[in-house]
C-alpha positions as CSV (number, residue, x, y, z in Angstrom):
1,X,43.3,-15.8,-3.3
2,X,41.8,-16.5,-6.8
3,X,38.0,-17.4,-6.9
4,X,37.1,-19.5,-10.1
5,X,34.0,-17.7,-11.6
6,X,31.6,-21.0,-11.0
7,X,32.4,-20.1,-7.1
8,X,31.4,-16.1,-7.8
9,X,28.5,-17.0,-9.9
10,X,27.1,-19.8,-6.7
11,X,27.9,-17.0,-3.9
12,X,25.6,-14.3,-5.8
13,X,23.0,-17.0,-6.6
14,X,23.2,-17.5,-2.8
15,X,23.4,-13.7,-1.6
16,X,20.0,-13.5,-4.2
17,X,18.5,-16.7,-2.0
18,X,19.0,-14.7,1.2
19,X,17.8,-11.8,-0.2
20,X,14.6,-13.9,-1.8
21,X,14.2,-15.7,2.4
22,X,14.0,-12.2,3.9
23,X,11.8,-10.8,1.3
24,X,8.9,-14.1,2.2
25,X,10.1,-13.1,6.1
26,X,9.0,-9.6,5.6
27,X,5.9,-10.1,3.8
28,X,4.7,-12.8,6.4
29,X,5.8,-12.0,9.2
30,X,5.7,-8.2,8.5
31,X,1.8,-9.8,8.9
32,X,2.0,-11.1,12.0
33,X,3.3,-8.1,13.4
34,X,0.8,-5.5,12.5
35,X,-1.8,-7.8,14.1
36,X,0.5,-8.4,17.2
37,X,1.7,-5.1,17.6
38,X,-2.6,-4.0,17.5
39,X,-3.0,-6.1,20.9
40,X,0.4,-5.3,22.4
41,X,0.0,-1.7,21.3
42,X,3.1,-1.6,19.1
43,X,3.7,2.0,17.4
44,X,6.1,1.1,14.8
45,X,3.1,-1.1,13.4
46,X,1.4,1.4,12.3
47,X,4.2,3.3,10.7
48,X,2.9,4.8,7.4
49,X,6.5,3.9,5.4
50,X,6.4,0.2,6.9
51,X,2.6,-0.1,6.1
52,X,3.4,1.2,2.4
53,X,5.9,-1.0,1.8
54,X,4.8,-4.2,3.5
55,X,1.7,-3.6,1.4
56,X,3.6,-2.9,-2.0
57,X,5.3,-6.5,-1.3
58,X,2.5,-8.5,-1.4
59,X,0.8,-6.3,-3.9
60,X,3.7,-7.2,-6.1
61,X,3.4,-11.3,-5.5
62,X,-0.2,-11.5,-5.4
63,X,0.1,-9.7,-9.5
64,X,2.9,-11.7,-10.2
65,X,1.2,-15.3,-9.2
66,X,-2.3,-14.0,-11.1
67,X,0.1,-13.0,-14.2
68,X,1.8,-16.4,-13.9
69,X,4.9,-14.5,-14.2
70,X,7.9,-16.2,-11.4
71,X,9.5,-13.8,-9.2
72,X,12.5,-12.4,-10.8
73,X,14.5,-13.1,-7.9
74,X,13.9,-16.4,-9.0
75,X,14.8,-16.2,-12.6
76,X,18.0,-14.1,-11.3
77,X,19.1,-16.8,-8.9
78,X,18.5,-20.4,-11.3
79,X,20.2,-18.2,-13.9
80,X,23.7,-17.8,-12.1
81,X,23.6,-21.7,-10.9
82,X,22.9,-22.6,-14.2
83,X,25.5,-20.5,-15.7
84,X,27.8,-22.2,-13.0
85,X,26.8,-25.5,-13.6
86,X,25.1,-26.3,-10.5
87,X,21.5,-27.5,-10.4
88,X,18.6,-25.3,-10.2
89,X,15.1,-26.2,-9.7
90,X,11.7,-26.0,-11.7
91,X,8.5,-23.2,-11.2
92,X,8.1,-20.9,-8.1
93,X,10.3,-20.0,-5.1
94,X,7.3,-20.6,-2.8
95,X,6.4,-23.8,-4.8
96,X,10.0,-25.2,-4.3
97,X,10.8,-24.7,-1.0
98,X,7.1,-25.5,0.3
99,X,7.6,-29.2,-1.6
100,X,11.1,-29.3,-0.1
101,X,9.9,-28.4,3.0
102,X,6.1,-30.0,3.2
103,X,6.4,-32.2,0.1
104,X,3.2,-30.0,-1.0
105,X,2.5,-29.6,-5.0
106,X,-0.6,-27.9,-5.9
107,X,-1.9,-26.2,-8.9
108,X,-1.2,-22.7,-9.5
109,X,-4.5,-21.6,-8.8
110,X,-4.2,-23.1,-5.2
111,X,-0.6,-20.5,-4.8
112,X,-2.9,-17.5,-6.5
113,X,-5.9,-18.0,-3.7
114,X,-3.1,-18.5,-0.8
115,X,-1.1,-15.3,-2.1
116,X,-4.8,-13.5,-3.0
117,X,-6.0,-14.3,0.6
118,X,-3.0,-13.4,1.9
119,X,-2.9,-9.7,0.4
120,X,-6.5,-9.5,1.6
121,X,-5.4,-10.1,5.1
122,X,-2.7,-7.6,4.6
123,X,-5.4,-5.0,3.2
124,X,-8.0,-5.5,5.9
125,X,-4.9,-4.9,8.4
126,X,-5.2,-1.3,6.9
127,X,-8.6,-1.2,8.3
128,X,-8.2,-2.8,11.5
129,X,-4.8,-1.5,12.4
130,X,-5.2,1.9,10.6
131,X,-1.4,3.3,9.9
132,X,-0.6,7.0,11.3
133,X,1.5,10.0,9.7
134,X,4.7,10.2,11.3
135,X,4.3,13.1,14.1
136,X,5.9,16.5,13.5
C-alpha cells in the first residue's frame, strides 16, 4: 500500500488534533473532577502527580494566552495541512473550535480572563481539595 505524503502529512495533523482535544479534556474536565471527586470522596482526586500535572496544564495556557503566544500544538498541526495543501484555520485552537462550535469571536483579552479564571479555579481546588503524598 503506498500512502502519498499529502495523506501522511493530514493523518499526523489529525493524530496532533486528537492529541490537542484530550489535552482541553484533561485540563477541563480534569476540573470537574477534583471538585466531584471532593463530594463523592474520590481518592485519585487528590493524587499529588495528577494534581501537579493538571495544574502545570493550565499554568501553561493561562501564560501562553497572557504572552499572546498560540499553542504549539496549534502551529504543529496548520503547519502539516498547509504543507499538504489542505486548509487550515486562523488564531487560537480554543478560538476556532469555540466559533465553529458557538459561533463566539471575542477579543483576546476576553480568552485571557476565561483561561486566567479558569487557572484560578484550578488553584483554589489546591486549597479546597488539598492533594495528599502517595502512602508508603
Amino acid at each position: 500500500i503506498t500512502v502519498s505524503r499529502e495523506l501522511l502529512l493530514l493523518l499526523l495533523a489529525d493524530a496532533i488534533l486528537v492529541v490537542h482535544v484530550l489535552f482541553v479534556c484533561f485540563v477541563v474536565f480534569g476540573l470537574f473532577a477534583v471538585y466531584l471527586g471532593y463530594f463523592f470522596n474520590w481518592y485519585w482526586v487528590r493524587n499529588l502527580k495528577f494534581r501537579l500535572l493538571h495544574l502545570f496544564a493550565i499554568g501553561i495556557v493561562v501564560l501562553q494566552s497572557c504572552l499572546g503566544v498560540i499553542c504549539p500544538l496549534t502551529i504543529w498541526e496548520m503547519a502539516l495541512r498547509k504543507e499538504a495543501g489542505a486548509g487550515t484555520y486562523a488564531g487560537s485552537f480554543i478560538r476556532h473550535w469555540l466559533h465553529q462550535l458557538l459561533y463566539y469571536t471575542a477579543p483576546d483579552w476576553v480568552f485571557i480572563l476565561l483561561y486566567s479564571a479558569f487557572g484560578l479555579l484550578v488553584l483554589a481546588s489546591w486549597f479546597l481539595v488539598r492533594p495528599k503524598r502517595p502512602l508508603r
